[in-house]
C-alpha positions in Angstrom: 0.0 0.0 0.0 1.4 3.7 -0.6 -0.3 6.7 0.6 0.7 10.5 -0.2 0.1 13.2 2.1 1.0 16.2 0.3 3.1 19.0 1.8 3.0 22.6 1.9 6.8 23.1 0.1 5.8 21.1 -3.2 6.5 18.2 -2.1 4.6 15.0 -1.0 5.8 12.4 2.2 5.3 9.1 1.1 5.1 6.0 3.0 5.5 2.2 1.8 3.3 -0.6 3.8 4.0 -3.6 3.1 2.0 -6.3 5.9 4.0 -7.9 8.1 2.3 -11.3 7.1 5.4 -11.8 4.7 7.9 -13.6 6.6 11.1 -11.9 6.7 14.4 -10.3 8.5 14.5 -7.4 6.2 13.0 -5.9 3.6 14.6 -2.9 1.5 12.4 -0.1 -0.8 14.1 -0.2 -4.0 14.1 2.2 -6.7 15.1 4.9 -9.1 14.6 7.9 -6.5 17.6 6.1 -4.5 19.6 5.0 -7.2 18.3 1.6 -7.4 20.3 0.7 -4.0 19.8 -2.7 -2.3 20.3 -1.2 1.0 19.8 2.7 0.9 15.9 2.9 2.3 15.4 0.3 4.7 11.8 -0.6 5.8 10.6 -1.0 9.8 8.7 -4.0 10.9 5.8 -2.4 12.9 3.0 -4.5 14.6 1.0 -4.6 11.3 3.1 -3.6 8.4 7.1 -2.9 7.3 7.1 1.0 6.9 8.8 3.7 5.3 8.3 7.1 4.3 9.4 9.4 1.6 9.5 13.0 0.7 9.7 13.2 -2.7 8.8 16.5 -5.4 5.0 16.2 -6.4 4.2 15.2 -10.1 7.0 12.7 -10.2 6.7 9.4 -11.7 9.1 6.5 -9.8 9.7 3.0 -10.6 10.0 0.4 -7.4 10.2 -2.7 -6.1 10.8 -4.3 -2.4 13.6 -6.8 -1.9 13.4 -9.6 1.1 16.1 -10.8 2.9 18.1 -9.8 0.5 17.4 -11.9 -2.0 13.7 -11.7 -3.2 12.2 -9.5 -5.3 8.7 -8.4 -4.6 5.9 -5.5 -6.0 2.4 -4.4 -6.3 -0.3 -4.7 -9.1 -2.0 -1.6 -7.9 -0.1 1.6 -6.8 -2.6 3.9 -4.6 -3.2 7.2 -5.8 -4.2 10.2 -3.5 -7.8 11.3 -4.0 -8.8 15.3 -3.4 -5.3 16.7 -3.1 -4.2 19.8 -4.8 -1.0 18.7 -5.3 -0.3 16.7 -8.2 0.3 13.3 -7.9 3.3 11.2 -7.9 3.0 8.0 -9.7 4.5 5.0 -8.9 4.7 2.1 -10.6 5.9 -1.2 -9.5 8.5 -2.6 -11.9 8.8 -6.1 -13.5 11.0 -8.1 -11.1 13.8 -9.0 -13.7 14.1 -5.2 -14.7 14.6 -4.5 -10.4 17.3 -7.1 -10.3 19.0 -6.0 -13.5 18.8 -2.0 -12.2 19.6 -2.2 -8.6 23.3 -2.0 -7.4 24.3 -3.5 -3.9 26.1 -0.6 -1.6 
């Protein structure tokens, strides 16, 4: 899930939810607004999902994926956009898993 909660400066905070019914040790946000690293935005495990927010410039358009335990690739059919905001949208669309493994770049 990805909700946007737009900001007065242009820009929108963004936060990744992931449930925390996938079994895991770590799971990593992964995608062109941090250079495709494997380990640059970690997620937290809360009590209900792995979280992580964002502020990124409204009207953007970013490609992502999540990788577990290092080692699996993971992504959503339907991206979540924000409904009665003033701020343009960001889109983000969840990228084919062979095109996240072939972009990202370990640290």
């Amino acid at each position: 899930m990805i909700i946007q909660i737009p900001q007065n400066d242009d820009s929108v905070t963004v936060v990744f939810r992931l449930p925390t019914s996938i079994w895991a040790d770590s799971v990593y946000l992964v995608g062109d607004f941090n250079a495709w690293s494997t380990r640059a935005t970690p997620m937290k495990r809360g009590e209900h999902y792995w979280e992580v927010k964002l502020s990124l410039s409204s009207g953007g358009r970013y490609y992502y994926a999540y990788l577990v335990d290092g080692m699996d690739w993971c992504s959503e059919a339907l991206p979540i956009q924000p409904s009665n905001s003033a701020a343009p949208p960001i889109t983000f669309l969840p990228i084919e898993i062979a095109q996240a493994r072939a972009c990202a770049c370990a640290d």
